[in-house]
MIKOL-249609 format. One record per residue (C-alpha): x, y, z; residue number from 1. Coordinates in nm, 4 decimals. Layout:
residues N
<r><u>X</u><v>Y</v><w>Z</w><pos>NUM</pos></r>
...
//
This chain:
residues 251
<r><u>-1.2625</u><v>-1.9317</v><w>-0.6739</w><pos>1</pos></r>
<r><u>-1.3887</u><v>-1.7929</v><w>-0.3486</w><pos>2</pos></r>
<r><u>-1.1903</u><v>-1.8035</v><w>-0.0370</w><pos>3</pos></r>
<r><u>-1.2985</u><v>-1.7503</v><w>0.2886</w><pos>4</pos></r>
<r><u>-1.1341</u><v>-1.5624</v><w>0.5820</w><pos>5</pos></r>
<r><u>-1.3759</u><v>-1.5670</v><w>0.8593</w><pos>6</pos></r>
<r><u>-1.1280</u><v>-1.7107</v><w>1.0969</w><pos>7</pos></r>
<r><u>-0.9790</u><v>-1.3676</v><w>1.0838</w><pos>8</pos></r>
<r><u>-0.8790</u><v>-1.1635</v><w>1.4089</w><pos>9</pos></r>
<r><u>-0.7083</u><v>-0.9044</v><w>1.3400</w><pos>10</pos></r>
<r><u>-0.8239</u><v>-0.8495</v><w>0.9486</w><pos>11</pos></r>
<r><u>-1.1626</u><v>-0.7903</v><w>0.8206</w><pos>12</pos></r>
<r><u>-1.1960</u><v>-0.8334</v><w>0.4238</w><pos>13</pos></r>
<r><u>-1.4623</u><v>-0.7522</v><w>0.1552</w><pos>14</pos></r>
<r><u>-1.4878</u><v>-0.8880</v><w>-0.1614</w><pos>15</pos></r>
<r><u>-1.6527</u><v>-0.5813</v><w>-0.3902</w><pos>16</pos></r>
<r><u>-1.6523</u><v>-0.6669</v><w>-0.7605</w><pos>17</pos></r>
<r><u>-1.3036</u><v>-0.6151</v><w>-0.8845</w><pos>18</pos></r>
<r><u>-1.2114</u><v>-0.4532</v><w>-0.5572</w><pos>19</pos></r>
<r><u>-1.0492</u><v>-0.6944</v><w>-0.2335</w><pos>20</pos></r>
<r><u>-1.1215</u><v>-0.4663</v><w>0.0853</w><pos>21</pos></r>
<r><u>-0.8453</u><v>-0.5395</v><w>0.3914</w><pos>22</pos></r>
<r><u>-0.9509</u><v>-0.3767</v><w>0.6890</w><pos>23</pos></r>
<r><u>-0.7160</u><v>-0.3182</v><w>0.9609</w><pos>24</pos></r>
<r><u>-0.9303</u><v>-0.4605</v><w>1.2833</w><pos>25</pos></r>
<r><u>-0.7611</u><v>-0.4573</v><w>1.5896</w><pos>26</pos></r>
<r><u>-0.9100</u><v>-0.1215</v><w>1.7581</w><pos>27</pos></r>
<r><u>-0.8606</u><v>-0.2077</v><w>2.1256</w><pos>28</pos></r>
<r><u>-0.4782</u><v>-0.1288</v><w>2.0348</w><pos>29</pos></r>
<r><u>-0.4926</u><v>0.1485</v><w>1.7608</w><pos>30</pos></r>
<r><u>-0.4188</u><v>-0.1622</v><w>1.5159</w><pos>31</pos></r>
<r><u>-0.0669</u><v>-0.2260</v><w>1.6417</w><pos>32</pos></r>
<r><u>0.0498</u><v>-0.5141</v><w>1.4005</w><pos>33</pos></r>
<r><u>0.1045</u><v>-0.7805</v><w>1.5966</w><pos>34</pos></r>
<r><u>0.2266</u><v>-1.1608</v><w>1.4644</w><pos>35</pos></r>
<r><u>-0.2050</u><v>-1.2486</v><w>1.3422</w><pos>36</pos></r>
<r><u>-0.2189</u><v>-0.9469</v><w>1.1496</w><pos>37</pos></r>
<r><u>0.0942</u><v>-1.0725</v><w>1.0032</w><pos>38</pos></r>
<r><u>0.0134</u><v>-1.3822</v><w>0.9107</w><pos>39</pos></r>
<r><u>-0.2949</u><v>-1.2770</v><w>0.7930</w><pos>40</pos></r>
<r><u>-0.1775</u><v>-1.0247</v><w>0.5817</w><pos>41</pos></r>
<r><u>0.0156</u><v>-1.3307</v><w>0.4126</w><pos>42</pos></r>
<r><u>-0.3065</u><v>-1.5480</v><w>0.3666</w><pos>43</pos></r>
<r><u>-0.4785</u><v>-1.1940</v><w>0.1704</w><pos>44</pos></r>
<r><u>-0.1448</u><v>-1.1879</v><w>-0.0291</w><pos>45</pos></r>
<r><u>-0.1507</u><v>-1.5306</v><w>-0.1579</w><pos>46</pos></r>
<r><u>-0.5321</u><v>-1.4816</v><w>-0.2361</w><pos>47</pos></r>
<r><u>-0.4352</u><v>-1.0887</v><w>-0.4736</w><pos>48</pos></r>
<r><u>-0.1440</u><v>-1.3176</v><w>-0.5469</w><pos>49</pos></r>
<r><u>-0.3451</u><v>-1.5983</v><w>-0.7579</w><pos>50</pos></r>
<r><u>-0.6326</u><v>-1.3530</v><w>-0.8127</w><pos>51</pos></r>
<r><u>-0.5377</u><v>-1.0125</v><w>-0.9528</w><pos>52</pos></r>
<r><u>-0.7247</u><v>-0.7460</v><w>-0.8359</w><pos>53</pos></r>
<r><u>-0.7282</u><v>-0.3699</v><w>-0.6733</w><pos>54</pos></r>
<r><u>-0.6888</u><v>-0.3374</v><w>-0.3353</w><pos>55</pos></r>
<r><u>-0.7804</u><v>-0.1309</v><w>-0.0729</w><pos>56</pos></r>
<r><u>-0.6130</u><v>-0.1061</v><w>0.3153</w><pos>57</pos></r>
<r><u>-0.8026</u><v>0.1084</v><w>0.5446</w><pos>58</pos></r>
<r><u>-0.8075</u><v>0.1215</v><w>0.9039</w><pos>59</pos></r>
<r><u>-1.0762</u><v>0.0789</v><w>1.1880</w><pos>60</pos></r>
<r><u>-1.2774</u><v>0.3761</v><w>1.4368</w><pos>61</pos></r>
<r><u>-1.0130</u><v>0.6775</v><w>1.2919</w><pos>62</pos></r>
<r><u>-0.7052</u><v>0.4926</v><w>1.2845</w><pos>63</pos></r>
<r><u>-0.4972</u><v>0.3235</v><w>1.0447</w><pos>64</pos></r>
<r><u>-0.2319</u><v>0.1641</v><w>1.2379</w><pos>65</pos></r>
<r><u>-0.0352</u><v>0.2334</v><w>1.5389</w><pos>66</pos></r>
<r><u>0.2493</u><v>0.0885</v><w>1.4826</w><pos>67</pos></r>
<r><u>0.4285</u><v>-0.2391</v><w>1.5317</w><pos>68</pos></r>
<r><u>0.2759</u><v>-0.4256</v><w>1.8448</w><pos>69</pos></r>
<r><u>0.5206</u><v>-0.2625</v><w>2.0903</w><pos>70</pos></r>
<r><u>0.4130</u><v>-0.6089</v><w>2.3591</w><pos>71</pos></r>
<r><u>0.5530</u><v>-0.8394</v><w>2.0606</w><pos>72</pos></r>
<r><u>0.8134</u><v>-0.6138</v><w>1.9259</w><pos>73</pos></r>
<r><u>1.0115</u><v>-0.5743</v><w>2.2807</w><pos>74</pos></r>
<r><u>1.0553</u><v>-0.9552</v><w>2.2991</w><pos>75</pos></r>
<r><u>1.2052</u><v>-1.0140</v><w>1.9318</w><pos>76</pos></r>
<r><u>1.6041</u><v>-1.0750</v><w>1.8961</w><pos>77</pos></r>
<r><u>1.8386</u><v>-1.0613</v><w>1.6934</w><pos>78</pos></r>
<r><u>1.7174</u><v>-1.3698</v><w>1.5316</w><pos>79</pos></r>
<r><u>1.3546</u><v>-1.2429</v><w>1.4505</w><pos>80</pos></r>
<r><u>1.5284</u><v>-0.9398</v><w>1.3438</w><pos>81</pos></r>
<r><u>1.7423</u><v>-1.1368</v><w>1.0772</w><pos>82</pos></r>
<r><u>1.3859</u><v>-1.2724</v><w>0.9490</w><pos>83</pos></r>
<r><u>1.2209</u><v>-0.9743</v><w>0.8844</w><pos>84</pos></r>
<r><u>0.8672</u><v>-1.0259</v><w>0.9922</w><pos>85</pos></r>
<r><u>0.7436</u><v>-0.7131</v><w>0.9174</w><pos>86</pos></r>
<r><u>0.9886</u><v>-0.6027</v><w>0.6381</w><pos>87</pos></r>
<r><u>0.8707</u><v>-0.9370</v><w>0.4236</w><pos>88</pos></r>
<r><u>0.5259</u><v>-0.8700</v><w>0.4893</w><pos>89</pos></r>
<r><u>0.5409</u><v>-0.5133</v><w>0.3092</w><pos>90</pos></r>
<r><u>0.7626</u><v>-0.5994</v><w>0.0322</w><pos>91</pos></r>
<r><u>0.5082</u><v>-0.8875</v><w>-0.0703</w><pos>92</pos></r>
<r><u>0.2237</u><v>-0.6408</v><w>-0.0518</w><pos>93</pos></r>
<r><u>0.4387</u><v>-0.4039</v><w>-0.2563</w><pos>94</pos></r>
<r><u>0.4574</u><v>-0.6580</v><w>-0.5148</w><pos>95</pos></r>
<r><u>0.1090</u><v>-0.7515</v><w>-0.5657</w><pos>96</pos></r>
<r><u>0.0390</u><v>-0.7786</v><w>-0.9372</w><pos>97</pos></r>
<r><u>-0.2587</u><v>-0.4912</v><w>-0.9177</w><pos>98</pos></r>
<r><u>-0.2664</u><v>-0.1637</v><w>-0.7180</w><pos>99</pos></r>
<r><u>-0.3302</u><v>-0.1074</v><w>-0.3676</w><pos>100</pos></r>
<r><u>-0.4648</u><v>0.1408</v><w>-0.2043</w><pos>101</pos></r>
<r><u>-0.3810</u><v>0.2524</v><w>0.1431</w><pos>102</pos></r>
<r><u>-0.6009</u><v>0.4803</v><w>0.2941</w><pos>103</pos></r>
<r><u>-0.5472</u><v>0.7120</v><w>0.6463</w><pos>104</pos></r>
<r><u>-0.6872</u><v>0.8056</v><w>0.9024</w><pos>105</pos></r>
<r><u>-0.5733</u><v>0.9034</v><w>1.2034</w><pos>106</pos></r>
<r><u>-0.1982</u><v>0.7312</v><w>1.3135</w><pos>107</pos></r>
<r><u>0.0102</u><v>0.5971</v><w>1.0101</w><pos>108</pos></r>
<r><u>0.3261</u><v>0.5292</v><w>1.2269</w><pos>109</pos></r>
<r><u>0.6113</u><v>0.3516</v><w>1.2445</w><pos>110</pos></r>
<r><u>0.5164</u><v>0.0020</v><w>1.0437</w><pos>111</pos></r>
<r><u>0.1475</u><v>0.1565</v><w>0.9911</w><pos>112</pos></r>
<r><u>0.3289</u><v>0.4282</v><w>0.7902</w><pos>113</pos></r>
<r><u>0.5406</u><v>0.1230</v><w>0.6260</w><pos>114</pos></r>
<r><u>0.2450</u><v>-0.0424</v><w>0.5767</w><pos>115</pos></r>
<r><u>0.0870</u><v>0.2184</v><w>0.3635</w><pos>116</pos></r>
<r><u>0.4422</u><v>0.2921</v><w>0.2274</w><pos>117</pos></r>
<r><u>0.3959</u><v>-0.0591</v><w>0.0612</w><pos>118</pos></r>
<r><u>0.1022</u><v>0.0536</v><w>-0.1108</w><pos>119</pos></r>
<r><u>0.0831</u><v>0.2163</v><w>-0.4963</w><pos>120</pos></r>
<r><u>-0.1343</u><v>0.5181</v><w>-0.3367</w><pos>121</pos></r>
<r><u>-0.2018</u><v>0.6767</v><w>-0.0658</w><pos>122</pos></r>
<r><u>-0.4956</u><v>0.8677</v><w>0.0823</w><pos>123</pos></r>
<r><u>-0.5744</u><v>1.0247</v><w>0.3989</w><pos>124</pos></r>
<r><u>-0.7647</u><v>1.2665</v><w>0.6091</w><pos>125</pos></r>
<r><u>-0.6293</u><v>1.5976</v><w>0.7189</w><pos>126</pos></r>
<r><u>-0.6043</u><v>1.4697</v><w>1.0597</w><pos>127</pos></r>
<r><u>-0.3766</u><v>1.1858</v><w>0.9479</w><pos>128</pos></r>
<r><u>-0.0677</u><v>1.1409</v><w>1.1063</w><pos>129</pos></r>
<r><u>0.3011</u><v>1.0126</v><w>0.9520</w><pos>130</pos></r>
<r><u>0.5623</u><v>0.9126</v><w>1.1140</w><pos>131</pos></r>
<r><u>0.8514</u><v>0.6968</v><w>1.1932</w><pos>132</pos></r>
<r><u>0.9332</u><v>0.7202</v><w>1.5982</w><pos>133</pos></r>
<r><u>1.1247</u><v>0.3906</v><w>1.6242</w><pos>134</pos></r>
<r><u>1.4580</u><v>0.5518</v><w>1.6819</w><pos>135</pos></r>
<r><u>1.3145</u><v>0.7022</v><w>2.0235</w><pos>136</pos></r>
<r><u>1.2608</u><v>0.3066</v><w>2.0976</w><pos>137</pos></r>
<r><u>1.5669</u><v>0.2443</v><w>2.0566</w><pos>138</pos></r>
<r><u>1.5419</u><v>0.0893</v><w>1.7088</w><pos>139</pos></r>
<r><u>1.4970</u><v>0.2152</v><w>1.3338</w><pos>140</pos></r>
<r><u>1.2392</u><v>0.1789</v><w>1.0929</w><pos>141</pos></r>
<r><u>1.3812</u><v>-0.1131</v><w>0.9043</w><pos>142</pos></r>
<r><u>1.0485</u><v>-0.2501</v><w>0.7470</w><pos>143</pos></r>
<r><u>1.0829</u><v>-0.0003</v><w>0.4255</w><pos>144</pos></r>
<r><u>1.0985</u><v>0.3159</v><w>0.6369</w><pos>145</pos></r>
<r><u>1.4345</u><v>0.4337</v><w>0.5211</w><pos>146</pos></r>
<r><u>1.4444</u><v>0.3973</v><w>0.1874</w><pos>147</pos></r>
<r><u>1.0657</u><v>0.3900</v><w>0.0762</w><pos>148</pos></r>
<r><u>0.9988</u><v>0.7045</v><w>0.2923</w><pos>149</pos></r>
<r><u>1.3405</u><v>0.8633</v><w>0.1176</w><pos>150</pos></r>
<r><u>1.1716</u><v>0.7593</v><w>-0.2219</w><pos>151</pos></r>
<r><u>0.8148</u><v>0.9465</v><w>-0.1514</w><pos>152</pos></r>
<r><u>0.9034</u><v>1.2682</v><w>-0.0052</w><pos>153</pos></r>
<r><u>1.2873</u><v>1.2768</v><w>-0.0711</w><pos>154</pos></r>
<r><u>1.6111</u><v>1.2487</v><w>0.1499</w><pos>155</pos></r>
<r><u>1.5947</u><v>1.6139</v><w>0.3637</w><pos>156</pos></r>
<r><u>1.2490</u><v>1.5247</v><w>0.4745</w><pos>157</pos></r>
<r><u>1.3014</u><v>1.1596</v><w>0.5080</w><pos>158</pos></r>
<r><u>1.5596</u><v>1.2358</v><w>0.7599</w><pos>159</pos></r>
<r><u>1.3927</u><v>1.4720</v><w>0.9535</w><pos>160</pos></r>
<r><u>1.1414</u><v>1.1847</v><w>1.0343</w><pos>161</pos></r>
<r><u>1.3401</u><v>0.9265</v><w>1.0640</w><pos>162</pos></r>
<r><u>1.6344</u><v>1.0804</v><w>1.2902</w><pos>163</pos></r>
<r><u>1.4519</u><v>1.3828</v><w>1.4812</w><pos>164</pos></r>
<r><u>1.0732</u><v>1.2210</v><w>1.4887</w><pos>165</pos></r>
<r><u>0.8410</u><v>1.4581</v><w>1.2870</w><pos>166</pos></r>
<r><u>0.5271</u><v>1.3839</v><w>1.2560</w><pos>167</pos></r>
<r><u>0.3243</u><v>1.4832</v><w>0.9132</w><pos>168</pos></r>
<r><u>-0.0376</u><v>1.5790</v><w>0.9137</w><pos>169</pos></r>
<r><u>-0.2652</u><v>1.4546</v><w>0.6179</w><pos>170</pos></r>
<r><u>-0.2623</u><v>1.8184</v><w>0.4584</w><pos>171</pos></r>
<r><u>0.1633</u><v>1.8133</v><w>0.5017</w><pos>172</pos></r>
<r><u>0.1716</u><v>1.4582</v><w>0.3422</w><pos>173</pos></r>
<r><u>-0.0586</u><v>1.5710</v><w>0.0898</w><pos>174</pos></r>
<r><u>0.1465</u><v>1.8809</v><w>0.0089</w><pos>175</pos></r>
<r><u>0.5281</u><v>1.6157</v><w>0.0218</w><pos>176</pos></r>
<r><u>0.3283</u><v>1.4015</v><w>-0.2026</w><pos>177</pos></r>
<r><u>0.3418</u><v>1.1594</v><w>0.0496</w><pos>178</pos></r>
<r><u>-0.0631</u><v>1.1077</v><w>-0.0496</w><pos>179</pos></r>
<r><u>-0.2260</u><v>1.2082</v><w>-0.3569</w><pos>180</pos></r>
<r><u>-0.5720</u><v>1.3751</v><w>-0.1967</w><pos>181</pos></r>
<r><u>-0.6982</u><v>1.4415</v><w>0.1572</w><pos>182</pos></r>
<r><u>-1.0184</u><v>1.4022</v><w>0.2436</w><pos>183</pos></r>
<r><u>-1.2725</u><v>1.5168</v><w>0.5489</w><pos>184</pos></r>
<r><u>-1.3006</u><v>1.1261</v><w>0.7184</w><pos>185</pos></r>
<r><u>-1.6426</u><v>1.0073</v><w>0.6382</w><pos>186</pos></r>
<r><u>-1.5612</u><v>1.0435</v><w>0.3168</w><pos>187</pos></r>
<r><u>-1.2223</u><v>0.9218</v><w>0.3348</w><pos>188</pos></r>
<r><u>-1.2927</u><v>0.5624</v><w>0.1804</w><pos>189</pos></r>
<r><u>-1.5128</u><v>0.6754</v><w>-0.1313</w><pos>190</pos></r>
<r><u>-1.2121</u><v>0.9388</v><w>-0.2068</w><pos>191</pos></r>
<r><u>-1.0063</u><v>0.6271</v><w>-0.2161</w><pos>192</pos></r>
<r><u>-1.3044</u><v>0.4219</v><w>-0.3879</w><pos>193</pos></r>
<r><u>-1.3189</u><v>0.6695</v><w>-0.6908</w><pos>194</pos></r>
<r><u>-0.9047</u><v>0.6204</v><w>-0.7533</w><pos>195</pos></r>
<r><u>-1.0002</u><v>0.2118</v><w>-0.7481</w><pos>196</pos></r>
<r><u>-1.2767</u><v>0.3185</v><w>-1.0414</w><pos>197</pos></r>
<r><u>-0.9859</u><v>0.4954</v><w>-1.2411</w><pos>198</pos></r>
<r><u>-0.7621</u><v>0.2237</v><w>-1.2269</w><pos>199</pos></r>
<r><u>-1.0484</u><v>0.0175</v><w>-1.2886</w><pos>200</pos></r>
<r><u>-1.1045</u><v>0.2389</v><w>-1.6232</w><pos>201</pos></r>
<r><u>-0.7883</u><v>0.0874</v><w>-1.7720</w><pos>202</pos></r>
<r><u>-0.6831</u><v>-0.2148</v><w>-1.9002</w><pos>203</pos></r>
<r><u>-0.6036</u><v>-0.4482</v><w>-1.6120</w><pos>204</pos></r>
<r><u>-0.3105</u><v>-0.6508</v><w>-1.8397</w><pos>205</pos></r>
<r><u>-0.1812</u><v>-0.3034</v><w>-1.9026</w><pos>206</pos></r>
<r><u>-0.1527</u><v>-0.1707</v><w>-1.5596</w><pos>207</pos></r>
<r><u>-0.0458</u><v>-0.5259</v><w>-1.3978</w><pos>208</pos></r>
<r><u>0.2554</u><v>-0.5341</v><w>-1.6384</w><pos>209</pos></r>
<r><u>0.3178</u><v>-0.1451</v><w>-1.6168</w><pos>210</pos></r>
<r><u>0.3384</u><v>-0.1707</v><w>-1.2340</w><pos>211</pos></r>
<r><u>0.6386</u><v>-0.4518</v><w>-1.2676</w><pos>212</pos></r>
<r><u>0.8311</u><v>-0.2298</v><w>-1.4708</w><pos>213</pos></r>
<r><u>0.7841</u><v>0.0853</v><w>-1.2814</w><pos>214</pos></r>
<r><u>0.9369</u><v>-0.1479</v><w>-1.0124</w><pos>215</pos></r>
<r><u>1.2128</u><v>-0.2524</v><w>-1.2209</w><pos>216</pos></r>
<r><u>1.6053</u><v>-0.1389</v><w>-1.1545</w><pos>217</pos></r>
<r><u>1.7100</u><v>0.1479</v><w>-1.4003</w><pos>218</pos></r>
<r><u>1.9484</u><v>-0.0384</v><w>-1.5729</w><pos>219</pos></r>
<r><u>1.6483</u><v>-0.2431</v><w>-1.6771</w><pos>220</pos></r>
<r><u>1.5940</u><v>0.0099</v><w>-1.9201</w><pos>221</pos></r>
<r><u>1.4660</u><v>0.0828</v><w>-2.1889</w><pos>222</pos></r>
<r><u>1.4730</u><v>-0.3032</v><w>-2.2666</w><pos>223</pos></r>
<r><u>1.2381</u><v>-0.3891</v><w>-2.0182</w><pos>224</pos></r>
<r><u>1.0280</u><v>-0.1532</v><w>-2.1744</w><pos>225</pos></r>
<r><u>1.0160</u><v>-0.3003</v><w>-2.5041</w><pos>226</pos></r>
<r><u>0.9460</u><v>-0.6256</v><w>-2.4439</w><pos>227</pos></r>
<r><u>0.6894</u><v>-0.5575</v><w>-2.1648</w><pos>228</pos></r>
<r><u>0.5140</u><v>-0.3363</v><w>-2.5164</w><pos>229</pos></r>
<r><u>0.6054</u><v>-0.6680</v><w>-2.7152</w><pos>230</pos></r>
<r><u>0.3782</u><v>-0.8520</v><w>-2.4667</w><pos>231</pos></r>
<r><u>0.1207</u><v>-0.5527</v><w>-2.4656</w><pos>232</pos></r>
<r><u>0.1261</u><v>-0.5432</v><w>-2.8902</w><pos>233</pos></r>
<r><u>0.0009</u><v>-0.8502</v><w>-2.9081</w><pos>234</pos></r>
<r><u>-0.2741</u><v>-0.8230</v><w>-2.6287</w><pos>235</pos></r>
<r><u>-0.6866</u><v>-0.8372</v><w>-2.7965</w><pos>236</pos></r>
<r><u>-0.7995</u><v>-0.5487</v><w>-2.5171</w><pos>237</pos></r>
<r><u>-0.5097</u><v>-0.3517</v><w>-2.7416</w><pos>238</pos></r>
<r><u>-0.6766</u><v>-0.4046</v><w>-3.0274</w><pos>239</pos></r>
<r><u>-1.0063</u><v>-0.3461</v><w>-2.9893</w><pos>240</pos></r>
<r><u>-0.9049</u><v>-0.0063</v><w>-2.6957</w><pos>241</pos></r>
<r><u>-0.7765</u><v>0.1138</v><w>-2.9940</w><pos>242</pos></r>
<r><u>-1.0786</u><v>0.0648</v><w>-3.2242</w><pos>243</pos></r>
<r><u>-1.3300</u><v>0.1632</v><w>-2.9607</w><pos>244</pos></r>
<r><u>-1.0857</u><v>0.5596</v><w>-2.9685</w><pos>245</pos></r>
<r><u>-1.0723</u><v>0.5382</v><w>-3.3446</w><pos>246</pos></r>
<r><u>-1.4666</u><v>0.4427</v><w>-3.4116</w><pos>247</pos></r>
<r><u>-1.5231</u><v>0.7361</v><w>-3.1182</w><pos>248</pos></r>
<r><u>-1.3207</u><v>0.9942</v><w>-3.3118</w><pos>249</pos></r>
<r><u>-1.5049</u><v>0.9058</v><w>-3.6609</w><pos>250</pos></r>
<r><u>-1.8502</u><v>1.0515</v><w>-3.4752</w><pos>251</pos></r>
//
């Protein structure tokens, strides 16, 4: 079913085959996220949501994303704190039943680095740059900054940006494995195209129910694992993958 977001501000989206395109548009402030792109975000969600599919986050004029909208941000409480505005967004988008793609250029920082923390992959230009500088505002990155950031490049580094503001260039990220390939910036988004064709590649069952149990606790396991293969066994694309190898390695 087709859905329509041309009432969009602050997102602009692209339906490519099997691939959902969300670009970050709000230029005339770096693409803070401010409460639209928010809600926004939500609306694209609910759309990958009830229509599985790859997709891509990239940014606008050689930036990704600022930040949090620093205007907005100033005037939340204790209460909007409580409700996690930006923290709910990511987790959702981390959940998506496909991959996403995030990829950088220019600032990822502060909740446009959580943003693309959200995302399966990640990848950037060498003039990308990473970083969490919310505790020199006063606050912390609390939107999946401590412990996704911990996660992707480990705990010494994590706390280096987090508590004395580093900031990572594309070709540092890429060497932390905080991205899996840099590339120069006009050819940024077909770098991060070709990863989309990979995944594409595969079966989409398989990597939909792989992804949930890569996300599941560890004490999950290994049960989770067998009965996510129990659902897999059973699957027709297993069945005729696995004639399509076997007829290929009779030639």
């Amino acid at each position: 079913m087709a859905t329509s977001f041309n009432h969009f501000t602050a997102l602009e989206t692209e339906q490519r085959e099997d691939l959902f395109v969300i670009r970050l548009s709000r230029p005339e402030v770096k693409n803070a996220i401010d409460q639209t792109m928010v809600d926004e975000l939500h609306e694209v969600c609910s759309h990958l949501e009830n229509n599985p599919q790859v997709a891509l986050i990239v940014g606008t004029e050689g930036i990704f994303a600022s930040g949090a909208d620093i205007a907005q941000l100033r005037q939340r409480r204790r209460a909007d704190a409580l409700r996690g505005i930006n923290n709910t967004i990511f987790h959702r988008i981390s959940q998506l039943p496909m991959p996403v793609i995030a990829a950088v250029d220019g600032y990822a920082l502060g909740g446009g680095l959580e943003l693309a923390l959200a995302a399966d992959f990640r990848v950037a230009t060498a003039r990308a740059k990473f970083g969490q500088p919310e505790t020199g505002l006063g606050i912390m990155a609390a939107a999946g900054g401590t412990w996704r950031l911990r996660a992707a490049v480990g705990e010494p580094l994590a706390r280096e940006i987090l508590l004395a503001g580093r900031i990572l260039s594309g070709a540092e990220a890429l060497a932390y494995q905080l991205v899996t390939a840099v590339a120069e910036p006009a050819a940024l988004e077909d770098e991060a195209l070709a990863l989309a064709a990979r995944i594409a590649k595969q079966d989409p069952l398989a990597v939909r129910i792989t992804k949930s149990v890569l996300a599941m606790p560890e004490g999950a396991h290994p049960q989770v694992d067998n009965l996510a293969q129990a659902i897999l066994f059973e699957s027709e694309a297993k069945f005729d993958r696995m004639q399509a190898f076997l007829d290929r390695k009779k030639k």
